[in-house]
Structure formats: C-alpha cells, structure tokens
PDB file of N, CA, C and O in Angstrom:
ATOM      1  N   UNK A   1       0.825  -1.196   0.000  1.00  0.00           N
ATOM      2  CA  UNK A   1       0.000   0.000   0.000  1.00  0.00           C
ATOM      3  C   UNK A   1       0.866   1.255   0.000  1.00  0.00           C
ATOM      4  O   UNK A   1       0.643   2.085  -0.881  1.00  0.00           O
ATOM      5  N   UNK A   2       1.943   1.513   0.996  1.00  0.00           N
ATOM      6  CA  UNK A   2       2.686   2.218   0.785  1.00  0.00           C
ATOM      7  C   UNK A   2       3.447   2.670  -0.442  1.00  0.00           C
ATOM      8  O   UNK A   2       3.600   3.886  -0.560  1.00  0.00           O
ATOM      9  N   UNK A   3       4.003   1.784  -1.481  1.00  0.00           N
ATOM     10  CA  UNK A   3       4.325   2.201  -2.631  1.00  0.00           C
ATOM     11  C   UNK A   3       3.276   2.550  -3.468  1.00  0.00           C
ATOM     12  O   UNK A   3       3.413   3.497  -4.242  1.00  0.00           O
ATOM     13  N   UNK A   4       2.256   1.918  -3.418  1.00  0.00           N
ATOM     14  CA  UNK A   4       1.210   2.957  -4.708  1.00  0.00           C
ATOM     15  C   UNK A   4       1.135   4.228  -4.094  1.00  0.00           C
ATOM     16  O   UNK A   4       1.123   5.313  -4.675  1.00  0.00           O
ATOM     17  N   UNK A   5       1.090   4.034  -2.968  1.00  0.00           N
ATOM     18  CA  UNK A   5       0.664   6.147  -2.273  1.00  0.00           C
ATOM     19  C   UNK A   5       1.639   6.537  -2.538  1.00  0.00           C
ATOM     20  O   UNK A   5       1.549   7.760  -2.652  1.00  0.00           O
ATOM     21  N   UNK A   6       2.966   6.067  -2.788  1.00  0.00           N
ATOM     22  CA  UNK A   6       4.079   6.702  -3.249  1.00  0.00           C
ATOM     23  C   UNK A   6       4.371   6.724  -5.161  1.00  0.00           C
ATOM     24  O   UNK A   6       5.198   7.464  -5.693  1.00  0.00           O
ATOM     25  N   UNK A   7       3.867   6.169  -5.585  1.00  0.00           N
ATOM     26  CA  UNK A   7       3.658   6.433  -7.025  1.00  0.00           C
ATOM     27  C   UNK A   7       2.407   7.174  -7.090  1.00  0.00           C
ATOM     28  O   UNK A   7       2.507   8.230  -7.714  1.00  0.00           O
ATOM     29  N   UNK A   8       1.139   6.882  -6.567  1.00  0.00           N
ATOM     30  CA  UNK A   8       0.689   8.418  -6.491  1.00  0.00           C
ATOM     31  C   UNK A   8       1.179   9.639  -6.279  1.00  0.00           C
ATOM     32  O   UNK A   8       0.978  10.642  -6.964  1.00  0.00           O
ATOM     33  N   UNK A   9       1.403   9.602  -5.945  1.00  0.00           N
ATOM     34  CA  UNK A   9       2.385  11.192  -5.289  1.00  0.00           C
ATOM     35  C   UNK A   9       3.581  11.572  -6.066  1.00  0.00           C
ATOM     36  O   UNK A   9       4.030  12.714  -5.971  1.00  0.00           O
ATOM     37  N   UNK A  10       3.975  10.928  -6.618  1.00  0.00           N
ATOM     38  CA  UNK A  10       5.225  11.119  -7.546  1.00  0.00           C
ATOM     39  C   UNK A  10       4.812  11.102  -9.092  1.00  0.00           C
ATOM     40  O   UNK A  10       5.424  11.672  -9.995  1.00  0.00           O
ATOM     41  N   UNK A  11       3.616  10.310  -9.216  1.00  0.00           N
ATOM     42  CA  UNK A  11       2.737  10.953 -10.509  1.00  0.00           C
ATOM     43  C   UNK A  11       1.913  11.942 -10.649  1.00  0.00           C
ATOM     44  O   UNK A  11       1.568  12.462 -11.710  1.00  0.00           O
ATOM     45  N   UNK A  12       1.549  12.246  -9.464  1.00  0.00           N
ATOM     46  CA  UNK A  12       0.957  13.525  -9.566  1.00  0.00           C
ATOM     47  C   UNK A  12       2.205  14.947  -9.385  1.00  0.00           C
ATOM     48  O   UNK A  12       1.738  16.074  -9.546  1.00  0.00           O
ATOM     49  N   UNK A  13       3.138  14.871  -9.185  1.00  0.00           N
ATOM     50  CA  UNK A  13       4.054  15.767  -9.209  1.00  0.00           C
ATOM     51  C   UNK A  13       4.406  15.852 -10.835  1.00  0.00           C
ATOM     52  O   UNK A  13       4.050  16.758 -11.588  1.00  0.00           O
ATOM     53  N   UNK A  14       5.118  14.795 -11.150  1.00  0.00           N
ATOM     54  CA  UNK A  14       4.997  14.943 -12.855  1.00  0.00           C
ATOM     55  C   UNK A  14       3.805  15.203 -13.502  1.00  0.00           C
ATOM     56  O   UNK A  14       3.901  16.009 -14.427  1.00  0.00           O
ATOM     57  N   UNK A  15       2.951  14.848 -13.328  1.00  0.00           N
ATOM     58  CA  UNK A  15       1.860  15.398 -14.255  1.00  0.00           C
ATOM     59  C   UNK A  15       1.285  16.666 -13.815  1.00  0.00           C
ATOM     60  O   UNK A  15       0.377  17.148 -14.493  1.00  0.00           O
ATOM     61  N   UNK A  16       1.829  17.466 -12.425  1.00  0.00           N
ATOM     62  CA  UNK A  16       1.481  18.603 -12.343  1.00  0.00           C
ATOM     63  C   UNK A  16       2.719  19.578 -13.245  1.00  0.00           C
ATOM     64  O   UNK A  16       2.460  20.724 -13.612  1.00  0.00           O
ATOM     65  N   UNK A  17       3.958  18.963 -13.494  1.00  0.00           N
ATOM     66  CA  UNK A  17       4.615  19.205 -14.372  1.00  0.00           C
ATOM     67  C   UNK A  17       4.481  19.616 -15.858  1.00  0.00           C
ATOM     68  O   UNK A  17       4.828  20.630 -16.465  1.00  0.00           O
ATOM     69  N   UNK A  18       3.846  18.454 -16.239  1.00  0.00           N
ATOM     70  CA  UNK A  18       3.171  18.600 -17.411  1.00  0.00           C
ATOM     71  C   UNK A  18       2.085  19.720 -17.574  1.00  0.00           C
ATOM     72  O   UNK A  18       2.126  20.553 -18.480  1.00  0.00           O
ATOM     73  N   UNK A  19       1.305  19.675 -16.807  1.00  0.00           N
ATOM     74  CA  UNK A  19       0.055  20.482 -16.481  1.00  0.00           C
ATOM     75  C   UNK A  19       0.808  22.126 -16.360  1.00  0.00           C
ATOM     76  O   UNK A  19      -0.034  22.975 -16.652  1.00  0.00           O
ATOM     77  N   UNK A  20       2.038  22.679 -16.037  1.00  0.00           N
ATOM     78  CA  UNK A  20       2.365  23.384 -16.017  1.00  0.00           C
ATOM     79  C   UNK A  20       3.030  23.996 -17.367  1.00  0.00           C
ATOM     80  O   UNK A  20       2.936  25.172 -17.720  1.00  0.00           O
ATOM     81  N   UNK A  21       3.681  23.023 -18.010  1.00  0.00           N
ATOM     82  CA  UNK A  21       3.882  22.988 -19.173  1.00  0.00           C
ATOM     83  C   UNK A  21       2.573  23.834 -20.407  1.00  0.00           C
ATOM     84  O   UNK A  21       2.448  24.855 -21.084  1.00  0.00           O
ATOM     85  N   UNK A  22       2.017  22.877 -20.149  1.00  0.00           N
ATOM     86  CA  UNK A  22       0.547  23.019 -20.995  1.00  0.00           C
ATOM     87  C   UNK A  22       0.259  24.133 -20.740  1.00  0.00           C
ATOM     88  O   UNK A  22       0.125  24.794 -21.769  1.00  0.00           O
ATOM     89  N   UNK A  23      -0.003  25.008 -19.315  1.00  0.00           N
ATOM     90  CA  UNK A  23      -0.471  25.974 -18.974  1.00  0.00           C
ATOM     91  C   UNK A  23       0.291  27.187 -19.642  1.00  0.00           C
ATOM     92  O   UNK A  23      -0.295  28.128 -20.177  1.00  0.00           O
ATOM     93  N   UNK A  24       1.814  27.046 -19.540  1.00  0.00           N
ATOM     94  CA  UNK A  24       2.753  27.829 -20.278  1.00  0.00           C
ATOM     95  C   UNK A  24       2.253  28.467 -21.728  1.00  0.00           C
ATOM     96  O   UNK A  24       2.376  29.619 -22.143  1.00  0.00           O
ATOM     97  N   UNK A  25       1.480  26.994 -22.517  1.00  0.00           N
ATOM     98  CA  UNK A  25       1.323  26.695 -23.870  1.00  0.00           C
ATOM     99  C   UNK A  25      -0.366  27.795 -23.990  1.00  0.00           C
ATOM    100  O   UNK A  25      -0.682  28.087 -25.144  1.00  0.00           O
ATOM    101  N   UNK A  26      -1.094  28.199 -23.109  1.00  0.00           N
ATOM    102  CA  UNK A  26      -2.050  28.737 -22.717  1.00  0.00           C
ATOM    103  C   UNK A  26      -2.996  28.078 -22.596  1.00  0.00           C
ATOM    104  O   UNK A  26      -3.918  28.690 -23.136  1.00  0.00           O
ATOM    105  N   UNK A  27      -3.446  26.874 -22.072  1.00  0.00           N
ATOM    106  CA  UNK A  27      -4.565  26.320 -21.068  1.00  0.00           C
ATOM    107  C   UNK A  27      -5.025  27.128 -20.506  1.00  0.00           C
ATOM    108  O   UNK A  27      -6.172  27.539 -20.681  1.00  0.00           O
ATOM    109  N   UNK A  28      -4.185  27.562 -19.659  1.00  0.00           N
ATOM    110  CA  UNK A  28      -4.646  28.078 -18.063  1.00  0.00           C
ATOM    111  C   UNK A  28      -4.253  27.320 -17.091  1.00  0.00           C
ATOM    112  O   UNK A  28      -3.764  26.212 -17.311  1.00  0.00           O
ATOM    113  N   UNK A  29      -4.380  27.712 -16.128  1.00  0.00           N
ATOM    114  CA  UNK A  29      -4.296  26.960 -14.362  1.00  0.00           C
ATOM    115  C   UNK A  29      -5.075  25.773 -14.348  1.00  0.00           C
ATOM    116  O   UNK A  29      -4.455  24.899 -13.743  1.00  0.00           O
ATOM    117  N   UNK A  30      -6.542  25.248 -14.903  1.00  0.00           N
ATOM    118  CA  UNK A  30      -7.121  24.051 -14.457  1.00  0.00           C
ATOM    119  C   UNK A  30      -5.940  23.092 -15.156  1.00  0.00           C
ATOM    120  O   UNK A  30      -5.738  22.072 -14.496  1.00  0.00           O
ATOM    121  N   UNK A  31      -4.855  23.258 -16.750  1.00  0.00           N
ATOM    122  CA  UNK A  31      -4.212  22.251 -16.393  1.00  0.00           C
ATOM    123  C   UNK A  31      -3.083  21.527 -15.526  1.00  0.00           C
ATOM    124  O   UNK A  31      -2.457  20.507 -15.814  1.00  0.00           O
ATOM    125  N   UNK A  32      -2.986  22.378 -14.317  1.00  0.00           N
ATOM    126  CA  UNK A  32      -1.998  22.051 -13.322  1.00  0.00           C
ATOM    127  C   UNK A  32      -2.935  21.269 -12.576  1.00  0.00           C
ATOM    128  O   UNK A  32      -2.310  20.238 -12.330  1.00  0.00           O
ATOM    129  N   UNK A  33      -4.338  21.145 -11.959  1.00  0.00           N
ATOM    130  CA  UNK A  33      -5.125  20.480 -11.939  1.00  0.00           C
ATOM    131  C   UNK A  33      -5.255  19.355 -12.045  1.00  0.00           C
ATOM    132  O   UNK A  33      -5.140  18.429 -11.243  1.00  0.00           O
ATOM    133  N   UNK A  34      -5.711  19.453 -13.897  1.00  0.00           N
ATOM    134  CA  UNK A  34      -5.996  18.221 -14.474  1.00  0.00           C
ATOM    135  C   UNK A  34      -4.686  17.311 -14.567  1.00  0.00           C
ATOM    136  O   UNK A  34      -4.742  16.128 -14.231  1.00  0.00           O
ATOM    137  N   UNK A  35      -3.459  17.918 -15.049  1.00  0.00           N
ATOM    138  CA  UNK A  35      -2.224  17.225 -14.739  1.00  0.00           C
ATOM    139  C   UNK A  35      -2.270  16.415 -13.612  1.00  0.00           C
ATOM    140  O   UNK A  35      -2.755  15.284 -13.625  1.00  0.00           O
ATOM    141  N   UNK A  36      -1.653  17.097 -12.375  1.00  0.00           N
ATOM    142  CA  UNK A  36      -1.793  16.280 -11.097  1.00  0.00           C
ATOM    143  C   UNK A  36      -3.022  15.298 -11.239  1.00  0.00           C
ATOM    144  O   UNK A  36      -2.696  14.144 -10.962  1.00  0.00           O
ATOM    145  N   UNK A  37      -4.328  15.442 -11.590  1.00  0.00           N
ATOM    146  CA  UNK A  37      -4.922  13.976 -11.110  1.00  0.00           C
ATOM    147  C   UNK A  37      -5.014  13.426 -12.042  1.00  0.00           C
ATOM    148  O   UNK A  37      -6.026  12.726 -12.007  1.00  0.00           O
ATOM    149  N   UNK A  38      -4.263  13.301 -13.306  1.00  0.00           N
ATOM    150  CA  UNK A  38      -4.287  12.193 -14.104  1.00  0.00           C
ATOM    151  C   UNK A  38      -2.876  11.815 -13.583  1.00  0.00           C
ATOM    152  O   UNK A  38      -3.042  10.884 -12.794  1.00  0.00           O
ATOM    153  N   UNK A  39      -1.590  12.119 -13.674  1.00  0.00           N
ATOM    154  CA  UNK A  39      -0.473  11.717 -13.079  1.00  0.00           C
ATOM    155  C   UNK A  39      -0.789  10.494 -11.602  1.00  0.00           C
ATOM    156  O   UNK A  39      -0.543   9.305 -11.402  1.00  0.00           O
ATOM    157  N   UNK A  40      -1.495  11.681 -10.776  1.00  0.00           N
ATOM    158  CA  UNK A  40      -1.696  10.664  -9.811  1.00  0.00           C
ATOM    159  C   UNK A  40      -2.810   8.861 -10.507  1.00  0.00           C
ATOM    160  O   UNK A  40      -2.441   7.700 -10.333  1.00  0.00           O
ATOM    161  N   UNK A  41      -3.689   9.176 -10.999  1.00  0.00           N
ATOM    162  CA  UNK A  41      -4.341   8.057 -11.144  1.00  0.00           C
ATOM    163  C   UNK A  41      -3.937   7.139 -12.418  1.00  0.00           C
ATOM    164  O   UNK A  41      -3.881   5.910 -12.396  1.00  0.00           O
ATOM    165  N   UNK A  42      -3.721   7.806 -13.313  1.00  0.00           N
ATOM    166  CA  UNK A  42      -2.919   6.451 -14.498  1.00  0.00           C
ATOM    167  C   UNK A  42      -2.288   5.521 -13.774  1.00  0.00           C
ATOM    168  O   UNK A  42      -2.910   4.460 -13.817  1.00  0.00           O
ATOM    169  N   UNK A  43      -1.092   5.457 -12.979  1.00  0.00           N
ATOM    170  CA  UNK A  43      -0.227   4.956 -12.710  1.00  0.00           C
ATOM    171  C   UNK A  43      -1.004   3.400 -11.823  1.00  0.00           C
ATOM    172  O   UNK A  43      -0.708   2.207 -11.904  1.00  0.00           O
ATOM    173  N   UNK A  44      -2.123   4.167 -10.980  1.00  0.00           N
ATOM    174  CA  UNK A  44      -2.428   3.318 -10.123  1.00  0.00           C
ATOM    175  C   UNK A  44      -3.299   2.152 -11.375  1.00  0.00           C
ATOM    176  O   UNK A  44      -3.127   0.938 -11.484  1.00  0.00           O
ATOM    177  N   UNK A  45      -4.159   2.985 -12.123  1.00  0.00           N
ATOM    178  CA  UNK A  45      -5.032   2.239 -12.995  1.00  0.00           C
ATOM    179  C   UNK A  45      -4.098   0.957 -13.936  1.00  0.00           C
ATOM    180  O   UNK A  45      -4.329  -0.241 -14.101  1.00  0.00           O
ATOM    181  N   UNK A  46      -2.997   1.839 -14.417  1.00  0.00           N
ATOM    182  CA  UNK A  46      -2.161   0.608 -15.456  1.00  0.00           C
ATOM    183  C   UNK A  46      -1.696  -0.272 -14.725  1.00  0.00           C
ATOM    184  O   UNK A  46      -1.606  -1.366 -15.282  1.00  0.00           O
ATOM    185  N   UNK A  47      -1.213  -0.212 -13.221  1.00  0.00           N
ATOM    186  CA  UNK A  47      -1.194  -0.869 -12.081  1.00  0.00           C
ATOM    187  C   UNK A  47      -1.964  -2.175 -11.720  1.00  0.00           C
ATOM    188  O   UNK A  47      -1.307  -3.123 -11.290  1.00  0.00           O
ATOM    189  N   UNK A  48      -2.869  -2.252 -11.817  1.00  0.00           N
ATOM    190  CA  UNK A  48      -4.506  -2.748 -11.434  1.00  0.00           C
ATOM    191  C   UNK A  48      -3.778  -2.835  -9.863  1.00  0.00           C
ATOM    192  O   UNK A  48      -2.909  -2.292  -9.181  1.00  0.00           O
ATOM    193  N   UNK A  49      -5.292  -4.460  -9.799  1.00  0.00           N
ATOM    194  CA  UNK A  49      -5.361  -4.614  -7.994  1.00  0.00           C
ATOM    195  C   UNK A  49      -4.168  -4.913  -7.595  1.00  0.00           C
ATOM    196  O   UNK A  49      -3.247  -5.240  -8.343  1.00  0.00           O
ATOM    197  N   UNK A  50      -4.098  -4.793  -6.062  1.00  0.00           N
ATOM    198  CA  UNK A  50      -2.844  -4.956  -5.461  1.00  0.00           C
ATOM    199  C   UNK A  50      -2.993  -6.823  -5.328  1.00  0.00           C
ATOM    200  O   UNK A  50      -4.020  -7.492  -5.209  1.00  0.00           O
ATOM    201  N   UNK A  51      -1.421  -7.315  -5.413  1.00  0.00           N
ATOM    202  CA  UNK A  51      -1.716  -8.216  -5.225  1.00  0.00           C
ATOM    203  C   UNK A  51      -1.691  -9.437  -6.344  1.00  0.00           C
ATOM    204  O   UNK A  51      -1.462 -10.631  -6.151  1.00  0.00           O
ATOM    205  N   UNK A  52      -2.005  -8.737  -7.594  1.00  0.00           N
ATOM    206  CA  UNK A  52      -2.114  -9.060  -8.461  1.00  0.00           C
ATOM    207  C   UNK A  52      -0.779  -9.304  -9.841  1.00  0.00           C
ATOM    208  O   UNK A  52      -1.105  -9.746 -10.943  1.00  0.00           O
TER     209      UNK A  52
END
C-alpha cells in the first residue's frame, strides 16, 4: 500500500509538471489540476489490484 501512495504522489508531481507545461502553452491553471490527477491516477489504474 505504501508504494502505490508513493507512485501516487510522484505521478501527480509529474503530471502537475506537465500540467504546467501546458499551462505555459495557454490552457490556463485548471491544467496544473488536471495534470496532477491524471499523473496521480494512471499509474495506479495501469497498475490494477494490489496483489495481483
């Protein structure tokens, strides 16, 4: 459990990365947002169940 909360958290830092990027590109601010919670959740999703 501890390492997915830690690949959460470390995907949502890069993809707030990205999201900052984008924003640069003129998005706006929701994609620092949307960055962070796709960063955070891909990782877990391509992931699947624990255990598995």
């Amino acid at each position: 459990m501890g390492k997915r909360i830690m690949i959460a958290v470390v995907g949502a830092g890069i993809g707030s990365l990205v999201g900052l990027l984008v924003s640069f590109l003129g998005a706006g601010n929701p994609a620092l947002i949307v960055g962070a919670i796709a960063g955070a959740v891909i990782p877990l999703v391509v992931l699947g169940q624990p255990g598995k």
